[in-house]
C-alpha positions as CSV (number, residue, x, y, z in Angstrom):
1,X,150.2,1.0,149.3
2,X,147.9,-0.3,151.8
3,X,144.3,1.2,152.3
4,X,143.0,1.5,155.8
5,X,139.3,0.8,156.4
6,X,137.9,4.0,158.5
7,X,135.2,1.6,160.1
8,X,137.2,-1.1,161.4
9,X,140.9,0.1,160.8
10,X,142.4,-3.0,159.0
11,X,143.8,-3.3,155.8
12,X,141.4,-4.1,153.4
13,X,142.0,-5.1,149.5
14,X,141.6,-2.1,146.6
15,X,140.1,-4.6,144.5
16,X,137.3,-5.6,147.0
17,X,136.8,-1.6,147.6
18,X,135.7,-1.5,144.3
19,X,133.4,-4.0,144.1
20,X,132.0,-3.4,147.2
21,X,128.0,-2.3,147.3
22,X,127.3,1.1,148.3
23,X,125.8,1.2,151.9
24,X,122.5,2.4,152.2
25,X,123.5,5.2,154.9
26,X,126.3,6.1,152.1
27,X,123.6,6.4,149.9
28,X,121.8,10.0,149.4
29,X,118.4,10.5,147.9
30,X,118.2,14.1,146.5
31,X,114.3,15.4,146.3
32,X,113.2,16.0,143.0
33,X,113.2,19.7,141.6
34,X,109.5,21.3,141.4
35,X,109.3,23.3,138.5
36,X,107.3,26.4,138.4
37,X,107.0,26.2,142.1
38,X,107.4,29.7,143.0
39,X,105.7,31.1,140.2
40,X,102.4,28.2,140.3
41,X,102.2,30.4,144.1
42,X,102.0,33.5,142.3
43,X,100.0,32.4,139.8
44,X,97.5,31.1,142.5
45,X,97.5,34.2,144.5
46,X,97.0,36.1,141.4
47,X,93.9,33.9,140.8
48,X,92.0,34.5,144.2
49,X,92.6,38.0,143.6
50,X,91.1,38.0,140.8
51,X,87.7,35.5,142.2
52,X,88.0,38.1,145.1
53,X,87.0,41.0,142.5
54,X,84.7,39.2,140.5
55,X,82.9,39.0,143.9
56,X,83.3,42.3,145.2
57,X,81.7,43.6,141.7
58,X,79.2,41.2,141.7
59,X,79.9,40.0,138.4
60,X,77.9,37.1,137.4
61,X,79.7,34.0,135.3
62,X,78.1,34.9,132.2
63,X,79.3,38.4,132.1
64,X,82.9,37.4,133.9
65,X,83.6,34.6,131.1
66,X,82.4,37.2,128.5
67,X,85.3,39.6,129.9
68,X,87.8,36.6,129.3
69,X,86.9,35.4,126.5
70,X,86.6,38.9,124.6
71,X,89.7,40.6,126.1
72,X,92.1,37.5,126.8
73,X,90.8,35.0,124.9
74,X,90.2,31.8,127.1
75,X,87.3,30.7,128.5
76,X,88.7,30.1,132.0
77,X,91.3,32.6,134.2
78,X,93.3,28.9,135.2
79,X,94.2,29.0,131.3
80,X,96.1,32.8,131.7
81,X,99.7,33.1,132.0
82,X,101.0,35.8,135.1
83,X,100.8,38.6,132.3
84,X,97.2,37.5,131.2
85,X,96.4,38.0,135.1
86,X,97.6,41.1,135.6
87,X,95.9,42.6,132.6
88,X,92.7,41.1,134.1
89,X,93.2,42.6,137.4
90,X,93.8,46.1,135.9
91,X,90.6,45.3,133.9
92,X,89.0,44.6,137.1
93,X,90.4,47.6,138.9
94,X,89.2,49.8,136.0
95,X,85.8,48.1,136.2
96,X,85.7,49.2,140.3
97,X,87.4,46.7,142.2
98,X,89.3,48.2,144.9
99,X,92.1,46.4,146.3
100,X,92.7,46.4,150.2
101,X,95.9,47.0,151.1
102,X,98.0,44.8,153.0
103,X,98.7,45.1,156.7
104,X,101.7,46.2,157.8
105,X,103.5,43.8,159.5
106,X,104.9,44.4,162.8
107,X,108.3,46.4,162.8
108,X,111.0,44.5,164.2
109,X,112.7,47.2,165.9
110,X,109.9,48.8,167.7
111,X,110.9,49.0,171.3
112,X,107.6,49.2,172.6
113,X,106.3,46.2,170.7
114,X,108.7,44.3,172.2
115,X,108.9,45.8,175.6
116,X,104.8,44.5,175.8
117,X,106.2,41.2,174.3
118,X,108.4,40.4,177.3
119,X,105.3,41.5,179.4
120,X,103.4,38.8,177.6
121,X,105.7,36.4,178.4
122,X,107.0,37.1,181.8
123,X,103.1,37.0,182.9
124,X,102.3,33.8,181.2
125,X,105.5,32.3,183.1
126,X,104.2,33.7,186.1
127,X,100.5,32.4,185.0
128,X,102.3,29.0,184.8
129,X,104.3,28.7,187.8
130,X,101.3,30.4,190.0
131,X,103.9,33.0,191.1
132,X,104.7,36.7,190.4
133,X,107.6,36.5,187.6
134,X,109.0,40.5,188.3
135,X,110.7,42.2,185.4
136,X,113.9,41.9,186.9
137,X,113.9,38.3,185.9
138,X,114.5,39.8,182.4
139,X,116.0,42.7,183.4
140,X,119.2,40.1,184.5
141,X,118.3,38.5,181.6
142,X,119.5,41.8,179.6
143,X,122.5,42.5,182.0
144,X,123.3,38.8,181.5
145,X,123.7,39.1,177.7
146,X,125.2,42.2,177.6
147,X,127.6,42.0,180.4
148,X,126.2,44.8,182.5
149,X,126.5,47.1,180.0
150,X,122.9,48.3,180.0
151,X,121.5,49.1,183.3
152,X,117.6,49.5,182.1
153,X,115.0,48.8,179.6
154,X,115.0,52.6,178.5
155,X,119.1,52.5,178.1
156,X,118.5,48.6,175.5
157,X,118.1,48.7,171.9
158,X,115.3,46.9,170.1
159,X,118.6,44.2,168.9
160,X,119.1,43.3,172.8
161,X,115.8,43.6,173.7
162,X,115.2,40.9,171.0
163,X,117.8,38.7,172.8
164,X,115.4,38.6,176.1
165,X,112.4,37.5,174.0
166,X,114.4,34.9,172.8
167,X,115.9,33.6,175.7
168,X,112.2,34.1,177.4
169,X,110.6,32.1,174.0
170,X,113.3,29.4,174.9
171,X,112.8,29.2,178.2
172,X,108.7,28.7,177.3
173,X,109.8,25.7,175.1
174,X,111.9,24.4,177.5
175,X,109.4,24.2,180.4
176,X,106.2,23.5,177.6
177,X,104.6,26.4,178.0
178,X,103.0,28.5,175.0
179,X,104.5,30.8,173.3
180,X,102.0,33.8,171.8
């Protein structure tokens, strides 16, 4: 049985195929696994919270490194697993520290948040081009994408409506404009 070379298309010798040296393209260099790496982020964040509540108590480092070393242990909160942490934070909350909750991040299917978003970007087109970009240039972008189905914003849902602020986000990278 012959064996076909797929770069040139000539017969070439099984023996030699064996022999010969792996090209560099062939070749495929695989990253090296980080351990830990999702946990060392948590672990990190978990630190700065707790810095962030020795601060807000106003805990000086005698009195914070008599808290870890008489409750944990350790002389330093880098030296605490993700339990340790959490125990100290608890300690901390008891002590006073009051954590600030998150902000909520924007809802992806608010129809008005996105309604102002194709605003935004319809009047930095316009800002841009140093003309009046009307909202029926994404009004035909909507009829466009959903083949005249919807007539008006009011009639979209916040799933099509996303499809204008991405065709409107494209069109900003296409033409370099920014994109807020």
């Amino acid at each position: 049985m012959t064996v076909l070379s797929i770069f040139t298309g000539k017969p070439v010798d099984p023996a030699t195929l064996a022999k010969a040296p792996a090209r560099k393209q062939d070749q495929v260099k695989v990253a090296p696994r980080k351990r830990g790496g999702l946990q060392r982020e948590n672990q990190k964040a978990m630190l700065a919270k707790v810095h962030i509540a020795k601060q807000r108590l106003g805990l000086d480092d005698e009195i914070y490194r008599g808290i870890l070393s008489e409750r944990f242990g350790v002389d330093s909160s880098k030296d605490l697993d993700m339990t340790g942490l959490n125990d100290l934070l608890l300690h901390l909350q008891r002590l006073g520290f009051q954590p600030t909750p998150r902000r909520k991040s924007a809802d992806p299917y608010d129809v008005d948040a996105q309604i102002r978003k194709i605003e935004a970007l319809l009047s930095e087109k316009g800002r841009v081009e140093s003309t009046d970009v009307p909202w029926g240039y994404a009004m035909a972008i909507l009829k466009r994408q959903t083949g005249g189905k919807v007539k008006s914003f009011e009639d979209a849902s916040a799933l099509e409506l996303r499809g204008v602020i991405v065709a409107l986000i494209r069109d900003a990278h296409k033409h370099g404009r920014r994109v807020q």
